[in-house]
DRENNURO-511032 format. One line per 4 residues: number of its first residue (from 1); their letters; for each residue y, x, z of N, C-alpha, C. Coordinates in Angstrom, 3 decimals, padded with zeros to 6 digits. Example, Ala and Ser with C-alpha at 12.3 -4.5 7.8 and 13.67 -1.06 7.14 Angstrom:
! DRENNURO-511032
1) AS) -005.690 013.190 007.800 -004.500 012.300 007.800 -003.300 013.200 007.800  -002.250 012.850 007.080 -001.060 013.670 007.140 000.030 012.900 007.870
//
This chain:
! DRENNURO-511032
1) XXXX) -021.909 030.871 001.836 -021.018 029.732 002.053 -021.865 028.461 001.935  -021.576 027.523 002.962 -022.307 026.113 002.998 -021.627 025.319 002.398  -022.486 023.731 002.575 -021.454 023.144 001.893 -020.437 022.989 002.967  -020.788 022.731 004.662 -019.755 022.261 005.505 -018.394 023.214 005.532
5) XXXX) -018.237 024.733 004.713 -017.668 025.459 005.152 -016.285 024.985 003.862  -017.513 024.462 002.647 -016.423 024.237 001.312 -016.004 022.752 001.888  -016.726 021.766 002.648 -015.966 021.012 002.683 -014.577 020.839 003.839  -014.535 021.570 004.338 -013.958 021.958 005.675 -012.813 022.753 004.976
9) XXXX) -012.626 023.155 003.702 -012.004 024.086 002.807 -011.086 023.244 002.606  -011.916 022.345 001.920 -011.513 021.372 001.135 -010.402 020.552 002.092  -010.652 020.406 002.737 -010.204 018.953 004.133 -008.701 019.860 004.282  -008.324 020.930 004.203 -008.158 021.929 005.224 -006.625 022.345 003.916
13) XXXX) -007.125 022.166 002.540 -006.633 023.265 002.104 -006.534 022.384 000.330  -006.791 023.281 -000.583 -006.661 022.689 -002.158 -008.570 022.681 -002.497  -008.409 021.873 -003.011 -009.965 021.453 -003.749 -009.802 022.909 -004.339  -009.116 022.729 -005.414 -010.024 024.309 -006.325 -010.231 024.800 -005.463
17) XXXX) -009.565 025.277 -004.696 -009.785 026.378 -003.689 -011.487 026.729 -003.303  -011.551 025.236 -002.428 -013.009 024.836 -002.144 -014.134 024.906 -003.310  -013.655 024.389 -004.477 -014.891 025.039 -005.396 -014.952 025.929 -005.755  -013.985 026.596 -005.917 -013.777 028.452 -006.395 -014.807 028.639 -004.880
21) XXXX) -014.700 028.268 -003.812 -015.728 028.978 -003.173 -016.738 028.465 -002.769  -017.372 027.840 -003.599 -018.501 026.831 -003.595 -019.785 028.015 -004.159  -021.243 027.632 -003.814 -021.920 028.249 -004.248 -022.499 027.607 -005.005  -022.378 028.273 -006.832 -022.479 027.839 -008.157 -024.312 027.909 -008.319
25) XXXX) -024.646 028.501 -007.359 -026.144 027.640 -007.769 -026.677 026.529 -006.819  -025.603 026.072 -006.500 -025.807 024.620 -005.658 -026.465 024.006 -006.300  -027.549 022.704 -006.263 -027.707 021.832 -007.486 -026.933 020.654 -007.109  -026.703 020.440 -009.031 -025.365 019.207 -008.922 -025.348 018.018 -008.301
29) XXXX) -026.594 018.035 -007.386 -026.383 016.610 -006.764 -025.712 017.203 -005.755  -025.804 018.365 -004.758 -025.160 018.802 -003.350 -023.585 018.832 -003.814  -023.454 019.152 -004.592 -021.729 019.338 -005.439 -021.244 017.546 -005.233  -021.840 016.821 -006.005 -021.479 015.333 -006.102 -021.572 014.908 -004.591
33) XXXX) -022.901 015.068 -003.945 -022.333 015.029 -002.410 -020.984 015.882 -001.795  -020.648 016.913 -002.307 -019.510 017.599 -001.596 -018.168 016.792 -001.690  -018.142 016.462 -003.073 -016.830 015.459 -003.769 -017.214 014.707 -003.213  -017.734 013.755 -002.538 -017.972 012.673 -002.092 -017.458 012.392 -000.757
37) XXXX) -018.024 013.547 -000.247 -017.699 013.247 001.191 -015.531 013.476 001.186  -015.636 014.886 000.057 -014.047 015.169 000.652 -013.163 013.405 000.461  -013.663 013.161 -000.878 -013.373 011.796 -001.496 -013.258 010.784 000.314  -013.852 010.977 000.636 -014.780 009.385 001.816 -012.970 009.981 003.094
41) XXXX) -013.282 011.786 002.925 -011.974 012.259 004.268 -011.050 011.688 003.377  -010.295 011.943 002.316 -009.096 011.640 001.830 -008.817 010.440 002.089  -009.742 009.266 001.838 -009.363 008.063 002.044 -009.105 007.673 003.402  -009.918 007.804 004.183 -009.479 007.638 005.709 -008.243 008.456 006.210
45) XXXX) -007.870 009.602 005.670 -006.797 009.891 005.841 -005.601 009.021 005.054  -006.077 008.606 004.290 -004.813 008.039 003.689 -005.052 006.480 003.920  -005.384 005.943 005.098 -005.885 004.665 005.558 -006.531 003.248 004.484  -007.285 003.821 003.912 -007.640 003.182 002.291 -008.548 002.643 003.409
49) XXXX) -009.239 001.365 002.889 -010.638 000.616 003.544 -011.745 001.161 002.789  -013.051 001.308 003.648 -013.571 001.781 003.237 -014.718 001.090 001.783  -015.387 001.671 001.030 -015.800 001.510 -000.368 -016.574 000.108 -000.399  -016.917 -000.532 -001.121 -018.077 -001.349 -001.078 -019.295 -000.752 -001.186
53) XXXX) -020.276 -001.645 -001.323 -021.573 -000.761 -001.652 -021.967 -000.678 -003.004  -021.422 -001.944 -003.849 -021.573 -001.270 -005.260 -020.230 -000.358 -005.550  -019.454 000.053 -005.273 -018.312 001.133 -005.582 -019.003 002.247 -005.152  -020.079 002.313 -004.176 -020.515 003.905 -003.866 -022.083 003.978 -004.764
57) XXXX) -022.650 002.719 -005.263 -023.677 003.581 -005.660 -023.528 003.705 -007.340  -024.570 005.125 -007.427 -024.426 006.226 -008.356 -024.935 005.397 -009.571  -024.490 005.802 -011.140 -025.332 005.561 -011.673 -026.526 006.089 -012.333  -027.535 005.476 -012.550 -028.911 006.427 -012.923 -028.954 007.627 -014.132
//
């Protein structure tokens, strides 16, 4: 399983769902990218504007 398949899960269906079928030796940055992106679909689906640039970056 990729990530496009969990995020496509995700888009598609229930988050747990998508991490129950996530692959647990992902490293946690590809995971924080996964939430991220579903995060980035939800909002455009739900017509939110999109983030600033300090609202998206990470902290160290």
């Amino acid at each position: 399983m990729d990530i496009i398949d969990n995020l496509r899960a995700a888009t598609e269906g229930d988050v747990s769902e998508a991490l129950e079928r996530a692959d647990t030796r992902l490293p946690i940055e590809s995971v924080v990218d996964l939430l991220e992106a579903y995060n980035r679909i939800l909002d455009q689906r739900l017509g939110l504007p999109e983030p600033t640039e300090t609202e998206t970056k990470r902290m160290p």
